[in-house]
MARKOL-107168 format. One line per 8 residues: number of its first residue (from 1); their letters; for each residue x, y, z of N, C-alpha, C, CB. Coordinates in steps of 0.1 Angstrom, whole numbers, always signed. Each point is the difference from the previous one (the first is absolute). Glycine has a CB too. Layout:
N
NUM	A	X/Y/Z/X/Y/Z/X/Y/Z/X/Y/Z; ...
This chain:
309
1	XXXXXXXX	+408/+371/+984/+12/+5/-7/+9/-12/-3/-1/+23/+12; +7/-24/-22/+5/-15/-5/+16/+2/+3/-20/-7/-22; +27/+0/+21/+12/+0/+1/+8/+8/-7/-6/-17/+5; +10/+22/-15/+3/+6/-14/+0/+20/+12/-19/-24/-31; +5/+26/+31/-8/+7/+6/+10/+7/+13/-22/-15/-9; +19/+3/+18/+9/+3/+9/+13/+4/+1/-13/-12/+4; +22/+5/-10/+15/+5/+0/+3/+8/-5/+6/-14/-1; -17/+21/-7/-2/+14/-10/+2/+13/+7/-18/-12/-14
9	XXXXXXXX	+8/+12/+28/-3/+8/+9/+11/-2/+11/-27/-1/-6; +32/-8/+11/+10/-3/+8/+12/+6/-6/-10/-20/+9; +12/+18/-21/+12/+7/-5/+0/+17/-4/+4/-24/-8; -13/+30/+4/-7/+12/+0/+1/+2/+15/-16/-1/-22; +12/+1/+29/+4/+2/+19/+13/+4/+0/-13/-20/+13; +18/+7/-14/+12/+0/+1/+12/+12/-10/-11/-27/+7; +7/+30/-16/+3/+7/-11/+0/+15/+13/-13/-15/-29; +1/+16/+30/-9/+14/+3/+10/+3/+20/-36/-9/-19
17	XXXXXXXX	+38/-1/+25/+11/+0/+9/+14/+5/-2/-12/-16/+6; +14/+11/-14/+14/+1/-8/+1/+19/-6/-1/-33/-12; -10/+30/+8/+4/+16/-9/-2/+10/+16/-16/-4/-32; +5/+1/+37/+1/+13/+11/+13/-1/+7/-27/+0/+6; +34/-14/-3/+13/-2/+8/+10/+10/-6/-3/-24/+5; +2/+25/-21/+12/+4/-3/-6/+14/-4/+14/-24/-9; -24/+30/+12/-4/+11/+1/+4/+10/+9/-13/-11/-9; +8/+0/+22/+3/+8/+14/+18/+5/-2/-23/-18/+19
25	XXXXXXXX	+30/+7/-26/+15/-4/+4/+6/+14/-7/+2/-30/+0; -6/+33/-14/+3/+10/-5/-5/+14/+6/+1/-16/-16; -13/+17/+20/+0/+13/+4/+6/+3/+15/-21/+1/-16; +28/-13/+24/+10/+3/+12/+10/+5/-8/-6/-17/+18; +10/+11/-25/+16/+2/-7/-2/+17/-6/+5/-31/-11; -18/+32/+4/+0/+13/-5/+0/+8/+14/-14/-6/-25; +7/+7/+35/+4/+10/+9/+20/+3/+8/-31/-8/+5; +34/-3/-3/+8/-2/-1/+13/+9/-8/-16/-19/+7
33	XXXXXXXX	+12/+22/-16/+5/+3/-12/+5/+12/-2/-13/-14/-7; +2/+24/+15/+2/+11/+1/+8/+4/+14/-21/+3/-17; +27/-8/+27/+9/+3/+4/+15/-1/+0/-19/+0/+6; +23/+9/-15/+10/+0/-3/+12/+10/+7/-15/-9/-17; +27/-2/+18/+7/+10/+11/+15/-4/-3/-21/+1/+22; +34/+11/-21/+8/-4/+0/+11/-12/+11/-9/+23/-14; +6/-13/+28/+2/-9/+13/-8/-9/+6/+10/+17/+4; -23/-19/-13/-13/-11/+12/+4/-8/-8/-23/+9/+10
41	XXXXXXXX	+14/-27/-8/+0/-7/-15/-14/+1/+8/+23/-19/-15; -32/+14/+2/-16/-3/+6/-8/-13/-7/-2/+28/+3; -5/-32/+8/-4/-14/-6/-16/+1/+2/+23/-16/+6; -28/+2/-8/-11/-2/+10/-3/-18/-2/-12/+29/-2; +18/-36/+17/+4/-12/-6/-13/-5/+8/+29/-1/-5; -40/+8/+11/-13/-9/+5/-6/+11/-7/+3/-16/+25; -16/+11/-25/-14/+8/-3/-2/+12/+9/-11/-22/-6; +13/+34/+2/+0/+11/+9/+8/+4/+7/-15/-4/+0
49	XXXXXXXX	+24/-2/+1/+17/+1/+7/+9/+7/-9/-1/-24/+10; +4/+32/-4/+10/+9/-10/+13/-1/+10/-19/+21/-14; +33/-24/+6/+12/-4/+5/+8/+12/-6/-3/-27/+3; +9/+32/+9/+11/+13/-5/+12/-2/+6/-16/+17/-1; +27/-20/-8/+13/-3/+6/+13/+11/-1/-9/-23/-5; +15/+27/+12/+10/+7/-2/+12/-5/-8/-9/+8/+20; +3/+1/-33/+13/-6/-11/+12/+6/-1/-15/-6/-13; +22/+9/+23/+16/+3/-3/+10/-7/+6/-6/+19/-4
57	XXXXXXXX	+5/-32/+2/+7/-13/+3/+16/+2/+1/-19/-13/-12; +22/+15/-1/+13/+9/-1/+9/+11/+12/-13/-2/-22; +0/+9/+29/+4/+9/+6/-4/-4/+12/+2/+15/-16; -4/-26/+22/-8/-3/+11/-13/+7/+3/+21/-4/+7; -26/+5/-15/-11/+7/+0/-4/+17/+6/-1/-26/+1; +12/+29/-2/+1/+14/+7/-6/+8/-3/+16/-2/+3; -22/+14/+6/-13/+7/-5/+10/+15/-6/-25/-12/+20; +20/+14/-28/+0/+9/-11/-12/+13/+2/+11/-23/-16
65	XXXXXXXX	-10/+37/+12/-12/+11/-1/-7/-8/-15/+13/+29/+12; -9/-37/-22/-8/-4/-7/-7/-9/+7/+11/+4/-19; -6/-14/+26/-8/-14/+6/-9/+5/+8/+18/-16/-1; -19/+29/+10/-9/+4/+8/-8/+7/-3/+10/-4/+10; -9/+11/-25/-12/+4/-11/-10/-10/-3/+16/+13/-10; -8/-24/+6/-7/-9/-9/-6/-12/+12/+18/+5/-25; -17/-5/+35/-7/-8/+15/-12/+10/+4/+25/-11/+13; -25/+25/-15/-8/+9/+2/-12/-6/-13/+20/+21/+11
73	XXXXXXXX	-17/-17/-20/-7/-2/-13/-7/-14/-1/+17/+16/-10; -9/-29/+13/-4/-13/+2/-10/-2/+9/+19/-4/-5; -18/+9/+19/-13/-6/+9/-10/+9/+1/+14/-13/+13; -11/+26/-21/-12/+11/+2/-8/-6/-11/+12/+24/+8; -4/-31/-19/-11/-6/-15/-5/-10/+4/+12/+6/-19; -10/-15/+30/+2/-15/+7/-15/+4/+8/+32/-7/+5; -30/+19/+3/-10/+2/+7/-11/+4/-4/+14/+3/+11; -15/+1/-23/-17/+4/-6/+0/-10/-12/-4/+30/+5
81	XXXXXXXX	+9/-39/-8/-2/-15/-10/-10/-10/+6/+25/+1/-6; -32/+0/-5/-14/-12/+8/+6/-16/-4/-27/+18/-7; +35/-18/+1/+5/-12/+1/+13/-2/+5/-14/-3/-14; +16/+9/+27/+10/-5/+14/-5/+1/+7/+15/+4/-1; -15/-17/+11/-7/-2/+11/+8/+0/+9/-16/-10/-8; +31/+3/+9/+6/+3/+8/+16/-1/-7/-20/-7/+17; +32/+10/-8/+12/+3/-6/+9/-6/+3/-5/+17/-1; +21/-21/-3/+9/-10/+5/+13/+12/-3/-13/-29/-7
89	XXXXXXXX	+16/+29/+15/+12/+11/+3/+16/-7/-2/-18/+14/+19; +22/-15/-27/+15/-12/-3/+16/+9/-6/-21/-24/-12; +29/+19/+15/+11/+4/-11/+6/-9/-2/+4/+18/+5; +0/-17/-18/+13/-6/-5/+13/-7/-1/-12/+9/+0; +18/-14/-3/+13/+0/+1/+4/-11/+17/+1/+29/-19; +11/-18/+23/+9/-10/+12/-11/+3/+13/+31/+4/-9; -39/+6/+11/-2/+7/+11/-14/+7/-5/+27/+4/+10; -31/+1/+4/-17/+5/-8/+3/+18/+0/-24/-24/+14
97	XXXXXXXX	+36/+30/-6/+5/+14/-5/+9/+2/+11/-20/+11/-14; +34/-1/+8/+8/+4/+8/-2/+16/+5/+15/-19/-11; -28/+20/+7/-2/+16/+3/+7/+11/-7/-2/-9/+19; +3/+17/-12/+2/+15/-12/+9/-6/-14/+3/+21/+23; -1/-12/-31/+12/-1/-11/+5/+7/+10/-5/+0/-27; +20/+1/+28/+4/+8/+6/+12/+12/-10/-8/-21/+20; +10/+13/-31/+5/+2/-13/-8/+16/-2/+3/-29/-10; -17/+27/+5/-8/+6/-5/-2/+13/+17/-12/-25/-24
105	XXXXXXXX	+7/+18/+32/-1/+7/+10/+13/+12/+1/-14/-23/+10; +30/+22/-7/+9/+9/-2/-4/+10/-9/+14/-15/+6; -18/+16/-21/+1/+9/-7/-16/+8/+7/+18/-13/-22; -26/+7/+25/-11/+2/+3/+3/+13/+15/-13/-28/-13; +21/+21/+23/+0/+7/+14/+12/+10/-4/-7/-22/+18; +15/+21/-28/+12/+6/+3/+0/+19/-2/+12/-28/-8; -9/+36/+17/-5/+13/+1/+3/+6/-14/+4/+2/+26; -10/+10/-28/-3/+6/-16/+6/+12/+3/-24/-11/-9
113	XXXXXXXX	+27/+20/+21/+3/+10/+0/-12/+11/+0/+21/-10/-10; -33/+3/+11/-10/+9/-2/-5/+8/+12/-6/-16/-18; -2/+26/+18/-6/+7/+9/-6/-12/+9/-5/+21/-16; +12/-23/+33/-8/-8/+9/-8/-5/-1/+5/+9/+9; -21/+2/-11/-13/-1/-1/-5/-8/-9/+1/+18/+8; +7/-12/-19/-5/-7/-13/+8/-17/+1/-1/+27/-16; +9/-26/+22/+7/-19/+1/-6/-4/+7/+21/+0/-2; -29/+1/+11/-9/-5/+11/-14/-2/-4/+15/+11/+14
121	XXXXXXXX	-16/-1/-28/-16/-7/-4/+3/-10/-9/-16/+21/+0; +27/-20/-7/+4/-11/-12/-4/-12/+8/+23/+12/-13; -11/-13/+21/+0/-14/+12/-15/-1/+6/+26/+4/+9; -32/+4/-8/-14/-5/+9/-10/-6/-15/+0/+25/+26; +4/-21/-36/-11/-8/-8/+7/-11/-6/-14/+20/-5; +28/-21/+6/+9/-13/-4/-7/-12/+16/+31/+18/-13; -35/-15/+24/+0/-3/+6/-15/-6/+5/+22/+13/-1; -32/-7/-7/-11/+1/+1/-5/-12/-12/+1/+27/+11
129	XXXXXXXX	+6/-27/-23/-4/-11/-9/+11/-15/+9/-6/+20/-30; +14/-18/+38/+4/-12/+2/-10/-5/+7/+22/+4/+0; -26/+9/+12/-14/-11/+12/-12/-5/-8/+3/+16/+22; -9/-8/-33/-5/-3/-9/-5/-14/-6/+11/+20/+1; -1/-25/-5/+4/-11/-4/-3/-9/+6/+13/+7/-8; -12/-9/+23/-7/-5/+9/-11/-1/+6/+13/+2/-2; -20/+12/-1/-13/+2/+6/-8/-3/-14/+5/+19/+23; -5/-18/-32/-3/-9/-6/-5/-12/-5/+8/+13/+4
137	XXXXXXXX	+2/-19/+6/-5/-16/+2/-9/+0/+11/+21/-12/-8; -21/+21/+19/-8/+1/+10/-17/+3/-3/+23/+7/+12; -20/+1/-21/-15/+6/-4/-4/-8/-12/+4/+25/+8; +0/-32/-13/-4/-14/-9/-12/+0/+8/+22/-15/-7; -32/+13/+1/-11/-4/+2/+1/-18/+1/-10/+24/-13; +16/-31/+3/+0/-15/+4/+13/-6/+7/-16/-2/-19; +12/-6/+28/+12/-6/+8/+10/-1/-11/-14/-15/+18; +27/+19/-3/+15/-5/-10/+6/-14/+8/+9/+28/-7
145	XXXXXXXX	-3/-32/+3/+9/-7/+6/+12/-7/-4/-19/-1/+7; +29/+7/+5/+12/-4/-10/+8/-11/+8/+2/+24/-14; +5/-29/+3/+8/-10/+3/+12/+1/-6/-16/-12/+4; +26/+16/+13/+13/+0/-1/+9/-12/-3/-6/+16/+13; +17/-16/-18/+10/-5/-1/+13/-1/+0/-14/+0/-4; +24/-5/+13/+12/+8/+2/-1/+13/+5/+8/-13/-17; +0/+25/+18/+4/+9/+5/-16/+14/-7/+36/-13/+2; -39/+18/+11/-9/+10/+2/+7/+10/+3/-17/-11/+6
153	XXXXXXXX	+23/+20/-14/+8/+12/+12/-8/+15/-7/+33/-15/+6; -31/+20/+8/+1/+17/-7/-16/+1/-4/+28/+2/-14; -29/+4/+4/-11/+6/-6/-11/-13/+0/+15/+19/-16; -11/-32/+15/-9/-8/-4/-8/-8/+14/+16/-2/-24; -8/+8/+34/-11/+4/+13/-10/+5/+2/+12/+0/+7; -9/+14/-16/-10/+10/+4/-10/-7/-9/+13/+24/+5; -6/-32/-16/-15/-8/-9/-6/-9/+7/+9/+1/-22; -6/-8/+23/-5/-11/+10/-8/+2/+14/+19/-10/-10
161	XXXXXXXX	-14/+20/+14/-11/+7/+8/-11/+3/-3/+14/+6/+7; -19/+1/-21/-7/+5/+0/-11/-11/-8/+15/+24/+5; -9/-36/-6/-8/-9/-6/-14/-8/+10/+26/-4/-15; -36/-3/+10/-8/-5/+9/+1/-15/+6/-12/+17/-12; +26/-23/+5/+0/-13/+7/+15/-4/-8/-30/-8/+6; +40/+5/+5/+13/-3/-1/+4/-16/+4/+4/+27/+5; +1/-31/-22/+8/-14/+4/+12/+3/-5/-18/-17/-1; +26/+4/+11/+16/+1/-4/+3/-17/-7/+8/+19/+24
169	XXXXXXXX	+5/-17/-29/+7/-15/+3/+6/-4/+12/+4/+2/-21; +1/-15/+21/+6/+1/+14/+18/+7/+2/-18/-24/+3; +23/+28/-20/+11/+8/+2/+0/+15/-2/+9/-19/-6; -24/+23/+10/-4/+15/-1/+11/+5/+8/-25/-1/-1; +26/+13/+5/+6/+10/+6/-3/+16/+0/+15/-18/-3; -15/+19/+12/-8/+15/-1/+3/+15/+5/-15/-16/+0; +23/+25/-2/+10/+11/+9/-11/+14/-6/+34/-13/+0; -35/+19/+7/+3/+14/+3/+15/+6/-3/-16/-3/+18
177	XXXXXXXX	+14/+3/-34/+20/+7/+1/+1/+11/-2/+12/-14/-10; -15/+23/+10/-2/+20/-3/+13/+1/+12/-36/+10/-5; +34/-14/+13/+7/+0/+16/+14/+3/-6/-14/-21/+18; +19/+6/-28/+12/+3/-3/+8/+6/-13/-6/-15/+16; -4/+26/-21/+3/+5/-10/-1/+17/+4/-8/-23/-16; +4/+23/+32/-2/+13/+3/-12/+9/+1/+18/-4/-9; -24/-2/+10/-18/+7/-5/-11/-9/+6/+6/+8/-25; -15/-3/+30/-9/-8/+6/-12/-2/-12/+7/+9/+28
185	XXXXXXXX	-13/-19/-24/-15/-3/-9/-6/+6/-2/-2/-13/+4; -5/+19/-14/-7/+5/-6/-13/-1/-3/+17/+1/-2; -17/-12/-7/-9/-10/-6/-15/-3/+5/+23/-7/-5; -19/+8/+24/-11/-11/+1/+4/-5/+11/-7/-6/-23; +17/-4/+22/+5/-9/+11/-2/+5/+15/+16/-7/-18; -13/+18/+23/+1/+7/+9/-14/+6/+9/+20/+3/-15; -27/-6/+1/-13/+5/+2/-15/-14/+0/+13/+27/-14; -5/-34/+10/-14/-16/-3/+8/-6/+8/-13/-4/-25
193	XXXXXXXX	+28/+3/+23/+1/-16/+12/-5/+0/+12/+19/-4/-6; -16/+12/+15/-3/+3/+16/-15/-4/-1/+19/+22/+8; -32/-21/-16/-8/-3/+3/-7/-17/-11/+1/+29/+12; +10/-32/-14/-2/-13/-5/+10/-6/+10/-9/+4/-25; +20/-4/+29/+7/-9/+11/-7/+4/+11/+23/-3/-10; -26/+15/+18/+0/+4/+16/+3/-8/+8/-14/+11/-2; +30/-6/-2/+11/-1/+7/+9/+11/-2/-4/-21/+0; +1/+30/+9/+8/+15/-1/+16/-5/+3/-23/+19/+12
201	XXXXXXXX	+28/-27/-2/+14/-5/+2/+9/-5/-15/-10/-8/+25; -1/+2/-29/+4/-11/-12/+1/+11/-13/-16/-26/+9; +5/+33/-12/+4/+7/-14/+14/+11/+8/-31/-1/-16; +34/+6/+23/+11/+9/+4/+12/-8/-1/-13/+14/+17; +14/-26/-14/+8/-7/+0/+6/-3/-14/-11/-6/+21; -1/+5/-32/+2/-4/-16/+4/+15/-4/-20/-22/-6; +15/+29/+12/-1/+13/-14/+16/+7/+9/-37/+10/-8; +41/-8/+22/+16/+3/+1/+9/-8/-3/-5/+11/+14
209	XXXXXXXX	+3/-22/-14/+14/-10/-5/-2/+1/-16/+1/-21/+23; -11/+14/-31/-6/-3/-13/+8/-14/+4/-5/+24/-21; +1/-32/+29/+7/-12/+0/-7/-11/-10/+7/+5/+24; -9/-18/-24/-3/-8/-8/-13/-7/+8/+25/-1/-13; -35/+2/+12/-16/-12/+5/+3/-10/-10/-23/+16/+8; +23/-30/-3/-3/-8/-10/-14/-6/+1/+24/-4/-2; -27/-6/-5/-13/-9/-5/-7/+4/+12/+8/-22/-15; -3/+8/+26/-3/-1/+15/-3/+13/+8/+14/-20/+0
217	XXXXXXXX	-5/+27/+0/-1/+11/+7/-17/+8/-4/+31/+1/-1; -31/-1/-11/-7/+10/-9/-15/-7/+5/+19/+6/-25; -20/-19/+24/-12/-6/+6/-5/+0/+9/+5/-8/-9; +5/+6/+22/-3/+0/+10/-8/+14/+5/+20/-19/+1; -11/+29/-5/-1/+14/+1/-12/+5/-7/+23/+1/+2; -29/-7/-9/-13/+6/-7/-1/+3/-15/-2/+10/+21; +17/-6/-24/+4/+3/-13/-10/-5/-14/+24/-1/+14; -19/-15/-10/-6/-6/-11/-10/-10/+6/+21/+3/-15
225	XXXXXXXX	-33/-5/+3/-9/-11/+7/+9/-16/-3/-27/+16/-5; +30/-19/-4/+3/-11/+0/+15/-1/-12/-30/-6/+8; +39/-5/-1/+15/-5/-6/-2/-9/-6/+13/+6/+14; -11/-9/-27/+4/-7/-7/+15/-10/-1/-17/+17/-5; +17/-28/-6/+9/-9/+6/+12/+7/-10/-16/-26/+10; +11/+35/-23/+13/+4/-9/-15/+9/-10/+27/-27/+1; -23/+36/-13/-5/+10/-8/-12/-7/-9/+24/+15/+1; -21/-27/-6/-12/-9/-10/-12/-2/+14/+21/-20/-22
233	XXXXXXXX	-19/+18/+32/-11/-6/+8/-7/+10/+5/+10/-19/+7; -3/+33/-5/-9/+12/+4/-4/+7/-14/+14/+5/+25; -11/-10/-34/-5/+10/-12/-15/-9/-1/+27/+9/-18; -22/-19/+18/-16/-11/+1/-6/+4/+10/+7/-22/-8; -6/+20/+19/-7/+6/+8/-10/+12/+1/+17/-9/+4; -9/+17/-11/-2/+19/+1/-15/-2/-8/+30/+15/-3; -24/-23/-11/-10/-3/-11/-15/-3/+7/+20/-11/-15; -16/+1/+23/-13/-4/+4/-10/+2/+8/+11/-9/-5
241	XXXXXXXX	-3/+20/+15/-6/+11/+8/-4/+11/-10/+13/-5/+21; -10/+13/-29/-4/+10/-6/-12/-9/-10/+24/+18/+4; -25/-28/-6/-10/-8/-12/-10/-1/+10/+14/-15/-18; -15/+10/+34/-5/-2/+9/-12/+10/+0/+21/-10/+10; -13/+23/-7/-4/+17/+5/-9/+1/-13/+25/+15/+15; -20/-16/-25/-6/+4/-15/-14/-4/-2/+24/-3/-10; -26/-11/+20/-15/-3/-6/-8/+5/+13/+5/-25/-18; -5/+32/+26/-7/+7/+8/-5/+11/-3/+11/-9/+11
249	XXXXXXXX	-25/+13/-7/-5/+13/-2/+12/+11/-4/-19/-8/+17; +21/+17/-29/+8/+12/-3/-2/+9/+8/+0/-4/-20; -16/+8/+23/-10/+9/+12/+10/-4/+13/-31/-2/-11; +25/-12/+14/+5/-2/+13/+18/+4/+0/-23/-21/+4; +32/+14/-8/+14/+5/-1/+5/+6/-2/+0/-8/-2; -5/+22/+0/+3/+13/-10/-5/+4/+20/-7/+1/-41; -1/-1/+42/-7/+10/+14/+9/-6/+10/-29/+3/-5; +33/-17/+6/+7/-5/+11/+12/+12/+1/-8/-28/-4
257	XXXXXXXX	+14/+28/-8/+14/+6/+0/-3/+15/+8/+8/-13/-26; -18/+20/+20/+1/+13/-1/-5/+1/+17/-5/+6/-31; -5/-13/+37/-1/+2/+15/+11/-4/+8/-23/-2/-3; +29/-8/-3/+14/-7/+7/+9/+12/+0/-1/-26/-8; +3/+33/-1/+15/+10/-4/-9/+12/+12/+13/-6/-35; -25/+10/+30/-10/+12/+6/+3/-2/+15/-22/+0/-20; +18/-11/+26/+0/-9/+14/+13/+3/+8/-13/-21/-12; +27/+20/+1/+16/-4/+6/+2/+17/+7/+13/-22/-22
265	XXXXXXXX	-13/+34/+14/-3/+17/+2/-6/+2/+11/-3/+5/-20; -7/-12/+24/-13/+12/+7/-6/-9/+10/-9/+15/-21; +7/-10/+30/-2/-5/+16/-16/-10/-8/+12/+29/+25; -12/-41/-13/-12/-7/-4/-13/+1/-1/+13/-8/+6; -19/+20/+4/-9/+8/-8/-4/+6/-9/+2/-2/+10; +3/+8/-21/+6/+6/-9/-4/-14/-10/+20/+20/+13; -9/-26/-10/-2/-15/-11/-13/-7/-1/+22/-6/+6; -31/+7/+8/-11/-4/-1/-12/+12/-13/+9/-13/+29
273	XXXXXXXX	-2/+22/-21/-14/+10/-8/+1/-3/-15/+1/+23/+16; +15/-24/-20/+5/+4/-17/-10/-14/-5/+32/+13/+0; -28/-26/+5/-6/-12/-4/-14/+0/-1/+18/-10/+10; -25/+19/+0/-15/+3/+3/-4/+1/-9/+0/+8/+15; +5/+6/-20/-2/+8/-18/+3/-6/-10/+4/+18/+6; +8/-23/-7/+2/-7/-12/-11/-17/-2/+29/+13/+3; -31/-15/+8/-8/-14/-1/-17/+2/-7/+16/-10/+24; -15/+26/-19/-18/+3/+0/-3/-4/-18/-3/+26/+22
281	XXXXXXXX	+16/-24/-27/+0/-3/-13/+3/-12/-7/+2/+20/+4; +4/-27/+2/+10/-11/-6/-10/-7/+2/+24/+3/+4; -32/-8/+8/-9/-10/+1/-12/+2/-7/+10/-5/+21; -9/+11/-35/-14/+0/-6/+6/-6/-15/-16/+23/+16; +29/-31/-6/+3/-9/-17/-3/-12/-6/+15/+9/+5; -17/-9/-16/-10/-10/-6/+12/-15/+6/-14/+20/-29; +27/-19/+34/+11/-11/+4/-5/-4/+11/+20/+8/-8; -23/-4/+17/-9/-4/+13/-8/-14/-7/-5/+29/+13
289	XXXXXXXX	-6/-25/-16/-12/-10/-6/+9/-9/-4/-20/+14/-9; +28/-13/-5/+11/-14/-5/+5/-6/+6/+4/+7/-12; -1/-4/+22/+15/-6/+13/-11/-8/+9/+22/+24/+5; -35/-15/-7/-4/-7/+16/-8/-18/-10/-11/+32/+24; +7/-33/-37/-9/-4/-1/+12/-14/-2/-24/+21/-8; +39/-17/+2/+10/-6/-6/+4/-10/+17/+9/+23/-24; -7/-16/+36/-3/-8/+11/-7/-7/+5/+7/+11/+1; -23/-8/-7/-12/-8/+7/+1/-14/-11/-19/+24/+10
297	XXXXXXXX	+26/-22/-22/+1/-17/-7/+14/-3/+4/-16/+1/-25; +23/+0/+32/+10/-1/+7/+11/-1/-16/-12/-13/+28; +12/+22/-36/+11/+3/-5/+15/+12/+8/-21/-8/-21; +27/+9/+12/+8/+15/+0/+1/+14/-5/+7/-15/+3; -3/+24/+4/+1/+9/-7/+4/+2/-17/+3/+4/+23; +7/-16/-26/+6/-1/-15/-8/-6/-7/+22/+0/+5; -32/+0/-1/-14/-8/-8/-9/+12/-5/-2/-23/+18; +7/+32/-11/-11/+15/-5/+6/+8/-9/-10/+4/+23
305	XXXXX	+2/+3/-34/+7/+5/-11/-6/+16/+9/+1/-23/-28; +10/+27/+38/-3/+16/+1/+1/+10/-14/+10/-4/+25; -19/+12/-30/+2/+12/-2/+11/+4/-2/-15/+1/+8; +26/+6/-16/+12/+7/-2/-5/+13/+10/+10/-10/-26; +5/+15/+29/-2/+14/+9/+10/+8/-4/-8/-9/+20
């Protein structure tokens, strides 16, 4: 092959790189595309990483019956999308949420005059899309993870709870406030912290006062895995863990979750059997063979082009 020849084919490569690059780039952006939301923003700033931020900056991010529609709708579409592998849980603005509207909430709580019965189912399904909203992110099929910033209060506990891996900054802060608005938690909080801290003293202590945990506290205590030095260094961070998770088996990470969450419920026998059954199946995945052969040339997992799920 002569020279002429050569650079011909090197640049045709090169061409043929280029085009699939800006192929792949477009059809992220096109998935992307279709989630559309008044209170989320939605991104996807790594390959398979889908970033959801709480957009009401303005309002401190306060949750709204729209914003807990549209979090419902978000990680239930999040959760059967073959191209999310994993999630970044963020807000906006000064703070990552101040919890309820409370604006919106008054007209919402304030009595109607109606038949008891009938005000009591109103409220039980007003009450049922708030927990909702949360369990949601729980039953996400792909890891969440969020990263706080500034002030966590109220409602945005019960979120963070129900997430699969919590980072802060180091001017995080984090309350239980229902305490001081009259009303106990609802959400979640009440019901996931105690078995993500176990510390029965410690959550009684947050949820009667709604006092303030900060960074340190939150760490030490279990809260969060890891503090950051300020919001740019944990957003990078977050990035890099969920880009991390993303190039791992979908099979394998998708099952981890669901025996981990299956596992947290039900006595350890139970966890064993469920894993039993679900594995009789999982291990006849064509990812096994890729991973193991991707180890024996001593690459990585982000070297293997898994299969969408």
């Amino acid at each position: 092959m002569n020279g002429v020849a050569q650079r011909v084919l090197v640049s045709s490569i090169q061409a043929a790189k280029c085009t699939g690059l800006i192929n792949s780039t477009k059809a992220m952006s096109s998935f992307v595309d279709s989630y559309k939301f008044e209170t989320l923003a939605v991104s996807s700033p790594k390959t398979n990483v889908l970033h959801i931020e709480f957009n009401r900056p303005e309002k401190m991010n306060t949750m709204t019956t729209g914003m807990w529609q549209e979090m419902v709708e978000c990680f239930n579409k999040a959760s059967i999308d073959e191209n999310v592998r994993s999630i970044v849980l963020s807000g906006r603005g000064k703070l990552y949420t101040a919890g309820l509207d409370l604006v919106e909430a008054a007209s919402s709580l304030a009595p109607s005059g109606n038949d008891v019965a009938r005000e009591a189912f109103r409220m039980y399904k007003f009450i049922g899309l708030a927990q909702e909203s949360c369990s949601a992110i729980e039953k996400c099929m792909k890891p969440v993870i969020t990263a706080v910033h500034n002030g966590c209060l109220g409602g945005g506990m019960d979120v963070i709870s129900a997430c699969d891996i919590r980072l802060c900054d180091k001017d995080a802060y984090f309350s239980v406030k229902e305490v001081d608005v009259g009303l106990a938690a609802d959400m979640g909080s009440l019901q996931r912290l105690p078995r993500i801290l176990g510390n029965d003293s410690l959550i009684r202590d947050l949820c009667f006062t709604g006092r303030k945990m900060k960074s340190d506290e939150a760490k030490s205590c279990g809260l969060v895995s890891t503090v950051y030095e300020d919001k740019e260094k944990m957003m990078e961070g977050a990035f890099e863990l969920a880009e991390l998770i993303a190039t791992k088996s979908p099979v394998a990470v998708q099952s981890i979750k669901v025996s981990l969450n299956y596992g947290r419920n039900h006595s350890v026998n139970s966890g064993l059997e469920h894993i039993r059954s679900w594995n009789a199946a999982m291990l006849q995945t064509e990812d096994i063979m890729k991973s193991a052969q991707t180890l024996m040339m001593k690459k990585t997992p982000a070297d293997v082009k898994y299969s969408k799920l």
